[in-house]
C-alpha atoms as a printed R data frame, in Angstrom:
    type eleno elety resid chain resno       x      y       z
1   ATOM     1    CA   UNK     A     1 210.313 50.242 -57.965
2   ATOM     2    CA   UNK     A     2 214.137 50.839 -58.699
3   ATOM     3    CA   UNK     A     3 216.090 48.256 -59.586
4   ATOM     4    CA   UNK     A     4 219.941 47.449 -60.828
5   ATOM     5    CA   UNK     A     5 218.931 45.946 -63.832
6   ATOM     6    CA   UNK     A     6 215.679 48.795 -64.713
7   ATOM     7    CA   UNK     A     7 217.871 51.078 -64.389
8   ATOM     8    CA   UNK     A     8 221.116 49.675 -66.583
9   ATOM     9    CA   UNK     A     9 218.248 49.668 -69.321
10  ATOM    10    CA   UNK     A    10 217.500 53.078 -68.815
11  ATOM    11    CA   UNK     A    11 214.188 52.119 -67.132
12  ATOM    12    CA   UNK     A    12 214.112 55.025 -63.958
13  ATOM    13    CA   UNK     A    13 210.751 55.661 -62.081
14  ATOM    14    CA   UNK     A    14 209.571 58.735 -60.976
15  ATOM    15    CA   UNK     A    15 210.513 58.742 -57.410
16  ATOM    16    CA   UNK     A    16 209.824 62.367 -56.482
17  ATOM    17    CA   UNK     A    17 207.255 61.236 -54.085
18  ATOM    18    CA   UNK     A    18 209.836 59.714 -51.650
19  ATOM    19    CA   UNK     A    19 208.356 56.737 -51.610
20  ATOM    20    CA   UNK     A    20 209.631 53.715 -53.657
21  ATOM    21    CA   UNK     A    21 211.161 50.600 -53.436
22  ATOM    22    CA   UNK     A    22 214.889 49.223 -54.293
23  ATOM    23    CA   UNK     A    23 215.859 45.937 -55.144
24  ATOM    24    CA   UNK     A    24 218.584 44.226 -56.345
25  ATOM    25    CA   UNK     A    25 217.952 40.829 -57.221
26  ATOM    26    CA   UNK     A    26 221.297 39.240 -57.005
27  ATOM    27    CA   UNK     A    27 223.556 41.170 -55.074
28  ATOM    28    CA   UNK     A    28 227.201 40.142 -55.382
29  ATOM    29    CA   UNK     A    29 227.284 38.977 -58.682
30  ATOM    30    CA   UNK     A    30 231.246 38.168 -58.732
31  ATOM    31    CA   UNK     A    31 230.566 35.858 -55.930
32  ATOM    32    CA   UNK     A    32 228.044 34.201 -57.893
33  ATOM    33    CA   UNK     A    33 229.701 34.123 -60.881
34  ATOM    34    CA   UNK     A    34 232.313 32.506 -59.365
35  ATOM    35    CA   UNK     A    35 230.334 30.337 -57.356
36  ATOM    36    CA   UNK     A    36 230.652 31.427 -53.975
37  ATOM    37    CA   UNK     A    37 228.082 31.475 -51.305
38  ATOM    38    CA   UNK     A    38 227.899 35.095 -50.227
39  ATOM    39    CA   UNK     A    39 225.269 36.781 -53.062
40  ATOM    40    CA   UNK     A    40 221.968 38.403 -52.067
41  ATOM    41    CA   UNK     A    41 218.406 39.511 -52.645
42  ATOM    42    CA   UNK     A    42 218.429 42.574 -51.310
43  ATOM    43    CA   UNK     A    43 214.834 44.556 -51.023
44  ATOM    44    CA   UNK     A    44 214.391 47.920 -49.336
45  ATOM    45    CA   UNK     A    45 211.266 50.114 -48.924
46  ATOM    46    CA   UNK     A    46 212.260 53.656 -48.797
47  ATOM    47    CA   UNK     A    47 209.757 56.436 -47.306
48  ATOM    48    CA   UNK     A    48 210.945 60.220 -48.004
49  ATOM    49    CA   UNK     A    49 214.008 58.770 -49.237
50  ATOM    50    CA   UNK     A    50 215.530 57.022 -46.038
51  ATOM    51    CA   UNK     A    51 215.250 52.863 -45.671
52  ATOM    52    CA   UNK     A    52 212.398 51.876 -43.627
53  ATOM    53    CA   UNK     A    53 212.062 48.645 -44.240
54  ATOM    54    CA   UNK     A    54 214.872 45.939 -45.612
55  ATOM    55    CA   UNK     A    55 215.125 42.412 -46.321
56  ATOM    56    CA   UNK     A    56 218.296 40.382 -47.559
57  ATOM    57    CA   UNK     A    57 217.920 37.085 -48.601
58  ATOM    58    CA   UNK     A    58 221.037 34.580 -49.088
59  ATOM    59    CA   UNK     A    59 220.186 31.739 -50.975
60  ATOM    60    CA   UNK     A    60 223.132 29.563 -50.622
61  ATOM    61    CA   UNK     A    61 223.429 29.551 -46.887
62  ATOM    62    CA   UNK     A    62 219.371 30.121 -46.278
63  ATOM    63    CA   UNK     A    63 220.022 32.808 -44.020
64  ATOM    64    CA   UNK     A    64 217.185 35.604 -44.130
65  ATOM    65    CA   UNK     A    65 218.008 38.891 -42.645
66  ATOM    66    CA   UNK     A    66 214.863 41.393 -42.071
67  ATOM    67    CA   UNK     A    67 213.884 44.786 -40.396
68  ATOM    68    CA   UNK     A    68 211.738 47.507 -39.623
69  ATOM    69    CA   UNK     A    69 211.000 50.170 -36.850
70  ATOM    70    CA   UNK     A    70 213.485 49.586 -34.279
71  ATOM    71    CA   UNK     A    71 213.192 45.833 -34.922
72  ATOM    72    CA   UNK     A    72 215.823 43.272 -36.776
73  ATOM    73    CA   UNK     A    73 215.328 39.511 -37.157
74  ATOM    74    CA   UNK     A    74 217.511 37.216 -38.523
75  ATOM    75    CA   UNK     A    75 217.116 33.242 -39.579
76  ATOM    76    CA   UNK     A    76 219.675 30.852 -40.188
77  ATOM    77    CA   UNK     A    77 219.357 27.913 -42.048
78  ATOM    78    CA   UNK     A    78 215.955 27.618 -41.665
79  ATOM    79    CA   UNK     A    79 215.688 27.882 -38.127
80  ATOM    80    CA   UNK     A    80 213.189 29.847 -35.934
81  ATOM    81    CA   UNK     A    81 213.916 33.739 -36.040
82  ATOM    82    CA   UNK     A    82 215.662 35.811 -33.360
83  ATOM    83    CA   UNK     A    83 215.787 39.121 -32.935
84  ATOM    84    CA   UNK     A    84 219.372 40.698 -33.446
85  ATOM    85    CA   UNK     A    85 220.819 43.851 -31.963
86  ATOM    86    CA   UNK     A    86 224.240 45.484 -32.239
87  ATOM    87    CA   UNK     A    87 226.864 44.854 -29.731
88  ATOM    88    CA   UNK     A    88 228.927 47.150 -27.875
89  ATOM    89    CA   UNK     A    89 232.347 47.141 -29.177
90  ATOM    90    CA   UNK     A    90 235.004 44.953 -27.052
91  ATOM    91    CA   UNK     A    91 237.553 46.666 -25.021
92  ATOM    92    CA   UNK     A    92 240.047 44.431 -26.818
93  ATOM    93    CA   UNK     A    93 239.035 45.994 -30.471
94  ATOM    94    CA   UNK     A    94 236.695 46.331 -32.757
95  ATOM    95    CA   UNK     A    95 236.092 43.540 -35.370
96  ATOM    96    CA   UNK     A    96 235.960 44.969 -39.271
97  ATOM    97    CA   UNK     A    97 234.284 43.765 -42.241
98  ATOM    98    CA   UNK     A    98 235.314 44.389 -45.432
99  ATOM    99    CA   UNK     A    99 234.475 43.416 -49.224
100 ATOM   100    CA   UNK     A   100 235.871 40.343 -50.338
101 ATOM   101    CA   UNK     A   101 236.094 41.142 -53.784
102 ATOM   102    CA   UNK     A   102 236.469 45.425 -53.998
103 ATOM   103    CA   UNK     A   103 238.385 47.897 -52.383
104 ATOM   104    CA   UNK     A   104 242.285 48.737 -51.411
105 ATOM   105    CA   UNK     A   105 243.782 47.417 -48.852
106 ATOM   106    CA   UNK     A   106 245.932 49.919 -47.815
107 ATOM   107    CA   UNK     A   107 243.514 52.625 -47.966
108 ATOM   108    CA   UNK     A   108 241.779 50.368 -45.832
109 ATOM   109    CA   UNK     A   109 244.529 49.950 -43.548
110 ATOM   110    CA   UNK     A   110 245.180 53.632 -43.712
111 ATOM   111    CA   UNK     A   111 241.416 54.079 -42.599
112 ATOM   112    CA   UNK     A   112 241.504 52.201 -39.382
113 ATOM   113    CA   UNK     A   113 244.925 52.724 -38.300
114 ATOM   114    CA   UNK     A   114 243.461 55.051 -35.382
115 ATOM   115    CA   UNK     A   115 240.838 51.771 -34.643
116 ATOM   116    CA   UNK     A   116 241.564 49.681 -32.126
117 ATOM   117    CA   UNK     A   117 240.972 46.378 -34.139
118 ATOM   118    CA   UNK     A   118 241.056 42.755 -33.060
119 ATOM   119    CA   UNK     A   119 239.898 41.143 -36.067
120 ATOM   120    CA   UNK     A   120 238.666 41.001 -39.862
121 ATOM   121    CA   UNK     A   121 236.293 39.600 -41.700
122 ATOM   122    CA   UNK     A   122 235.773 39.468 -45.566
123 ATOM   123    CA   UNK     A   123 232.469 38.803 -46.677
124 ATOM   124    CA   UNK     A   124 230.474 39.759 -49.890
125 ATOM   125    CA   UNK     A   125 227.095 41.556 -51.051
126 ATOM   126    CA   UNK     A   126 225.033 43.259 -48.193
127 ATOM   127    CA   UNK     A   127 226.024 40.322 -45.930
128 ATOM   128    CA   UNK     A   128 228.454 42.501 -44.199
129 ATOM   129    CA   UNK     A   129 225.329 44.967 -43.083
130 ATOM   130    CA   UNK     A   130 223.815 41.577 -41.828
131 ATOM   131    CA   UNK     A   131 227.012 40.564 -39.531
132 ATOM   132    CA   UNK     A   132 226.707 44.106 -38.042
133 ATOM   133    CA   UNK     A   133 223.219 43.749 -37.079
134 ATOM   134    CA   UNK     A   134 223.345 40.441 -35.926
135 ATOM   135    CA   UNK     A   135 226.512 41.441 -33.716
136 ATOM   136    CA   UNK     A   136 229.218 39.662 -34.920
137 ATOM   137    CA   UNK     A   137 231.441 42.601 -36.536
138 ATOM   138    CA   UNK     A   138 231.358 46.200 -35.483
139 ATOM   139    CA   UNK     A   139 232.542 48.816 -38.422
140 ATOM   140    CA   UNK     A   140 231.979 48.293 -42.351
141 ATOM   141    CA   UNK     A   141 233.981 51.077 -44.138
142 ATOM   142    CA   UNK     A   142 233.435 51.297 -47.735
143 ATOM   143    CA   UNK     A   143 235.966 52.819 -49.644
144 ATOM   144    CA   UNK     A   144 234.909 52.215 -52.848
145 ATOM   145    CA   UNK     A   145 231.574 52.641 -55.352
146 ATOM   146    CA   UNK     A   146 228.276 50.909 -54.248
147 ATOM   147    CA   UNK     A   147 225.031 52.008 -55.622
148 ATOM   148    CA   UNK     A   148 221.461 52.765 -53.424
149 ATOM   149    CA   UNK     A   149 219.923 48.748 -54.038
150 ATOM   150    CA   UNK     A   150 223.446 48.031 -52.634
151 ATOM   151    CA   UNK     A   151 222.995 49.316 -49.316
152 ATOM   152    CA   UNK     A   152 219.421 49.934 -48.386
153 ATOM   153    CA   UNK     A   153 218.193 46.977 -47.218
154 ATOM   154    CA   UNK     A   154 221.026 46.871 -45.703
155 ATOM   155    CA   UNK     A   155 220.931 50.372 -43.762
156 ATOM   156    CA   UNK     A   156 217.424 49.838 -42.988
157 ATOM   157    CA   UNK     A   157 218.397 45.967 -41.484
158 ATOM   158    CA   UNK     A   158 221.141 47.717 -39.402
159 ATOM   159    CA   UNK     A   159 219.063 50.706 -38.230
160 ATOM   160    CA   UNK     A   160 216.473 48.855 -37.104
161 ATOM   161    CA   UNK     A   161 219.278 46.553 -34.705
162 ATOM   162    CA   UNK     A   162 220.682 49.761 -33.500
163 ATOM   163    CA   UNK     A   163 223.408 50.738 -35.971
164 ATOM   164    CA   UNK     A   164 224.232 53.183 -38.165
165 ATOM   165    CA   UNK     A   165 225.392 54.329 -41.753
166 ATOM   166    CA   UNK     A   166 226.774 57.595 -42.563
167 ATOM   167    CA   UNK     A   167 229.638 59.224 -45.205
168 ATOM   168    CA   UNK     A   168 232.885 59.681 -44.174
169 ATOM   169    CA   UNK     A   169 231.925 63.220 -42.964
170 ATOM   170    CA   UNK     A   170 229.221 62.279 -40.425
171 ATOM   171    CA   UNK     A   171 226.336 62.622 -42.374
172 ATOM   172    CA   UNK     A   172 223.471 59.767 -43.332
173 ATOM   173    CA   UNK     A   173 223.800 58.599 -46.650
174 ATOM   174    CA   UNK     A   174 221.346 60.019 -48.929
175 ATOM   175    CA   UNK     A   175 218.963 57.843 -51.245
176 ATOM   176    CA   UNK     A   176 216.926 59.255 -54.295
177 ATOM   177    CA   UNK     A   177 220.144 61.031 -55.303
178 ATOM   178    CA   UNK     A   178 219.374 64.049 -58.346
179 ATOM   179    CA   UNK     A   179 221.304 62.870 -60.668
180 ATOM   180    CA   UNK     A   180 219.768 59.378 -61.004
181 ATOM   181    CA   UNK     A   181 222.509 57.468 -61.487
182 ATOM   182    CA   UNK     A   182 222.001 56.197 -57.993
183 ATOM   183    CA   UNK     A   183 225.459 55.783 -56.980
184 ATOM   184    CA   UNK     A   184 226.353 56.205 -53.501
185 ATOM   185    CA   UNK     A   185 229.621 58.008 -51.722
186 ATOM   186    CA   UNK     A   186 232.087 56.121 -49.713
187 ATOM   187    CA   UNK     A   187 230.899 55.604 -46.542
188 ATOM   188    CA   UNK     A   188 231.058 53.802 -43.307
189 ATOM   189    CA   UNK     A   189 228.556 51.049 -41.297
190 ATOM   190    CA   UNK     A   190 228.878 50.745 -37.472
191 ATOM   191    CA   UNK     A   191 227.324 49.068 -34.527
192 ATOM   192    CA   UNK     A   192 227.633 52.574 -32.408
């Protein structure tokens, strides 16, 4: 098992295998600091180093995202599940999430200026995976440092509903990274 906190202590597993798991057990620690809603549990199993499985878990609000081989679920609130799928994007624009708490708004701006885009969102943690996969927001761009228990629940959650995550030149993001620091390159979550 990887975790944030392991791994800040200079606790770092032999992952070689490919198989492991990743988990970060409060994800979004500004907004919980500052007592906001929108912090996570995020917990990822990762076969020959791609997300295969992921589960976030948002205390606050009770909602519990989940998924796994082709399949997302989400429940709100303590409701019954439902299974969640990306949408296709509206021919009025695309709806962006973006960090609440990190990033530059006018590289940001910069970044979607050839987007057709109807609306933003701000959200914190791996939430903004979540709203992808449950099909209320269509492109995450992240334009700024994450690390791998970050975004792999996340990826997994989103894969599994149909979406996608890859750096800004096209290419999945990687996981199990050499130089185990685990930190991840910019990159960019979509519904398509």
């Amino acid at each position: 098992m990887v975790g944030e906190e392991a791994v800040a202590a200079g606790n770092i597993p032999d992952i070689s295998g490919g198989r492991f798991w990743l988990v970060d057990p409060l994800d979004g620690t500004k907004e919980f600091i500052t007592g906001g809603g929108d912090f996570t549990v995020n917990i990822a199993l990762m076969e020959n180093f791609q997300p295969v499985m992921g589960i976030i878990y948002a205390p606050v609000s009770d909602e519990l995202y989940y998924g796994a081989e082709g399949k997302a679920f989400m429940s709100l609130g303590g409701k019954p599940e439902q299974e969640t799928r990306v949408r296709t994007a509206p021919a009025a624009g695309i709806t962006v999430v973006a960090s609440k708490r990190h990033g530059d708004p006018e590289r940001l701006n910069e970044f979607l200026r050839p987007h057709k885009v109807a609306g933003m969102s701000n959200r914190s943690s791996s939430l903004k995976f979540c709203v992808l996969a449950a099909g209320q927001a269509d492109l995450y761009p992240r334009l700024g440092p994450t690390s791998e228990w970050d975004t792999a629940a996340g990826d997994a959650i989103l894969r599994a509903a149909g979406g996608k995550v890859a750096t800004l030149d096209g290419k999945p993001l990687p996981y199990g990274k050499s130089d185990r620091k685990f930190l991840n390159p910019e990159f960019v979550a979509s519904a398509a």
